[in-house]
N, C-alpha and C positions, 0 to 999 in steps of 0.2 A: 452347250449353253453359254451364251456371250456373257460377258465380264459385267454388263450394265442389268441383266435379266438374275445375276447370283446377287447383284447388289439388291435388288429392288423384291427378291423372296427372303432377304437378310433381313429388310424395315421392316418389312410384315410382320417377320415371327418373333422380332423384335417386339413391335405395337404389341402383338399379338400378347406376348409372355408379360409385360409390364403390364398390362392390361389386368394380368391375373399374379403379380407380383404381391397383392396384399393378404394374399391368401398362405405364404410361406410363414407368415407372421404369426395367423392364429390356427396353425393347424400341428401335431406333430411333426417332428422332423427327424430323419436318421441320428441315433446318436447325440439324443438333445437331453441334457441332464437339468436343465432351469424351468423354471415353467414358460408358461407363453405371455405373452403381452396384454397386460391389464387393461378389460373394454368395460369394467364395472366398480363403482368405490368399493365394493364387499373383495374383490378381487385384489386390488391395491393394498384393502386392508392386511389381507392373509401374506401377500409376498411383504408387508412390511415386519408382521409379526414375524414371518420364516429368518427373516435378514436378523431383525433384533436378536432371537433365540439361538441364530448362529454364532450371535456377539458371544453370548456368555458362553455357549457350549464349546466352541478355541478356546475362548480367555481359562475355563474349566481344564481343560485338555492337557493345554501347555504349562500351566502349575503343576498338575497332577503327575505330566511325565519330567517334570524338573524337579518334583520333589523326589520323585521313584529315581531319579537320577544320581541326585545329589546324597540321600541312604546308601545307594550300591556302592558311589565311591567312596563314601567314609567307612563301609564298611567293609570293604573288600581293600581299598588299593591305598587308604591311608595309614603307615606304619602306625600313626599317635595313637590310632582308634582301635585299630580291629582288633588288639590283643585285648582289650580291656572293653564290650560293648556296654553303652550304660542301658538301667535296669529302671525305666518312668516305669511304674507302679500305676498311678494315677498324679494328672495336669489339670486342675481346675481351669486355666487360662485358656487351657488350649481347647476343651472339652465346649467351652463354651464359645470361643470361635466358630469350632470347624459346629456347632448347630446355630447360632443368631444365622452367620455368613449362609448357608444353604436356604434359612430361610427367607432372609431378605432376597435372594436372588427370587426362590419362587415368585414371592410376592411382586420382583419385578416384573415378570413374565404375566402372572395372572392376572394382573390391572388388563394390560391391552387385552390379552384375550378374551376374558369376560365381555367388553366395551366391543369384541369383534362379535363375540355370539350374540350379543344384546341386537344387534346390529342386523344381524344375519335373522334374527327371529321378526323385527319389526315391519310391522304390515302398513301399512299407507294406502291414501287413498287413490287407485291406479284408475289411469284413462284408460287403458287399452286391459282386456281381460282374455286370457288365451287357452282351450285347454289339451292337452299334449294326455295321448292315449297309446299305450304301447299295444301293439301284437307280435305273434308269431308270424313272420319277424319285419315288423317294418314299424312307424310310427304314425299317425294320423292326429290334423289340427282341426281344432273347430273356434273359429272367431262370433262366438253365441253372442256379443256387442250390435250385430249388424243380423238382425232376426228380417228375415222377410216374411214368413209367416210360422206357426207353431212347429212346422216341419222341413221349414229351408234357411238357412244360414250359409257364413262361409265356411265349409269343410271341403279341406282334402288330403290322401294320401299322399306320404313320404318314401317310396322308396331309393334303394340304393341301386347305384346306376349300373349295371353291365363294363365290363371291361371293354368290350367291343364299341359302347356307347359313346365312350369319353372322346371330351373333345379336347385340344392342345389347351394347358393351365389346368384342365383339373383334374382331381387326385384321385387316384386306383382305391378303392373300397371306403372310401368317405364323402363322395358326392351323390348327391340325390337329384332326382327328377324333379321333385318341387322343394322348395326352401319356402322355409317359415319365417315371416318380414315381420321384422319387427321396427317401431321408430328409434331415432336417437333421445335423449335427453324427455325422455316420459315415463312415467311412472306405469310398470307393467306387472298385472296379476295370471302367474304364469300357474294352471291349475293340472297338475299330473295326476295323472291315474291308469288303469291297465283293462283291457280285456278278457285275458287270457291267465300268464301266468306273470311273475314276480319279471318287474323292467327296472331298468334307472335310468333317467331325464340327465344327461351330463354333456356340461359345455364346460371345458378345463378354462377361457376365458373370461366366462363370467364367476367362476369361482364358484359353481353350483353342480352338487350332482343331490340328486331328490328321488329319493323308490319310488315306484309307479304300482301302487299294490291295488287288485283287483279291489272292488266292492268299496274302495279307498280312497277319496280326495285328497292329494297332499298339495299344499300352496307355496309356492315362493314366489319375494320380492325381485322385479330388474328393474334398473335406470341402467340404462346403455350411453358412454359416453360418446362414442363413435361409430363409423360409419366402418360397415366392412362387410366381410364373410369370416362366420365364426364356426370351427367344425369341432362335432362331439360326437361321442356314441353312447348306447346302452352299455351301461354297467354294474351290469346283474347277469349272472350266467342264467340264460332264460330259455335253453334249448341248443337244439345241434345249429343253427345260422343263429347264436348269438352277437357274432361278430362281422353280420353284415345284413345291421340295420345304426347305420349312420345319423346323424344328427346335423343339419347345416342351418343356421341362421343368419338370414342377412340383415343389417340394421342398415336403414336409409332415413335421411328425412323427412319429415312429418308431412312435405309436399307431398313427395313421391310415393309415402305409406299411402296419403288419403287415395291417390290415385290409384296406386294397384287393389285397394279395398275395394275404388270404384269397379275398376274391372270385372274382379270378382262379382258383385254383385251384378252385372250386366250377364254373366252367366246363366242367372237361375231366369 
């Protein structure tokens, strides 16, 4: 193979991999202890509370082992003290510290939290309405917005792809054969439910994992702020292929949404 024909299979798989570069972003990764990259405000919200809650829980930490610090050496390694240890009884001062100070901290925590769940429970009024049905073992969408007649819509099957399937970019046991499009920047009624047995609806991106319980309509709120591919799975142990029925949604423009609707409906 000449020098100019290894360059020009280089730019390819170059294209090729950048191409599918935004997918490292919102999907798992080996040895990834943070979360993934916020594509929802419910999602931002929660890595802001985790950040906050880490404030005090160090600030917590590092008092509590310099106070445990600072006992063992008065107590152990300073001549003036350890013959003679003093005998607090009872500390009004301090009794009342160490409870106001724990509470105020709660109280700081639970303002944002509260304002997060308020947040996470509020329903609006959505353009797009979607509803996400778990089986044994795969997922299926039905977009009931775009009714052709009492018995045709846009539905379809989500499976997860075959190892042998994949193509260069995407990922061993979390890509799917159809993805669920969603737009950006619109208000989306996402409506989960199950066929079979107990599912869970989870995209770690937008910050939502929702049970999918038979006989059971559960709703949650999405505004997507951007444009990508977001991967999730069922999580509920729901059977022996629990763990290979994947979740992938792509968020595009509300062009290109109206478009691939249009598609779709050119099917039926």
């Amino acid at each position: 193979m000449t020098l100019k024909l290894k360059a020009f299979c280089l730019i390819i798989y170059l294209n090729q991999f950048l191409k599918n570069v935004q997918i490292s972003l919102d999907a798992p990764e080996a040895w990834q202890m943070g979360f993934q990259d916020p594509a929802t405000p419910i999602m931002e919200g929660i890595i802001d509370l985790h950040h906050d809650i880490s404030f005090f829980l160090i600030f917590i930490l590092f008092f509590v082992l310099w106070m445990l610090a600072r006992t063992l050496y008065y107590f152990q390694f300073d001549p003036k003290t350890n013959s003679k240890p003093e005998k607090i009884l009872h500390g009004t001062v301090i009794e009342i510290v160490w409870t106001i100070l724990p509470s105020l901290i709660l109280v700081l925590i639970a303002i944002p939290s509260f304002a997060l769940l308020y947040s996470m429970d509020e329903i609006v009024d959505p353009a797009v309405t979607v509803k996400a049905i778990g089986h044994q073992w795969y997922w299926s969408y039905e977009y009931s917005d775009y009714l052709k007649s009492d018995e045709q819509n846009v539905a379809f099957d989500s499976y997860m792809l075959p190892s042998d399937d994949l193509e260069l970019g995407q990922l061993r046991l979390l890509d799917v054969d159809n993805r669920v499009v969603f737009p950006v920047n619109t208000g989306i009624r996402l409506i989960i439910t199950s066929a079979d047995v107990l599912h869970s609806w989870a995209v770690p991106s937008f910050g939502i994992k929702c049970d999918a319980v038979p006989g059971r309509l559960n709703q949650v709120s999405l505004f997507i702020k951007r444009e990508g591919l977001f991967y999730g799975q069922c999580s509920e142990l729901c059977g022996a292929n629990h763990g290979f029925m994947p979740i992938v949604v792509e968020s595009v423009c509300l062009e290109d949404y109206i478009s691939w609707i249009a598609s779709k409906l050119e099917d039926f």
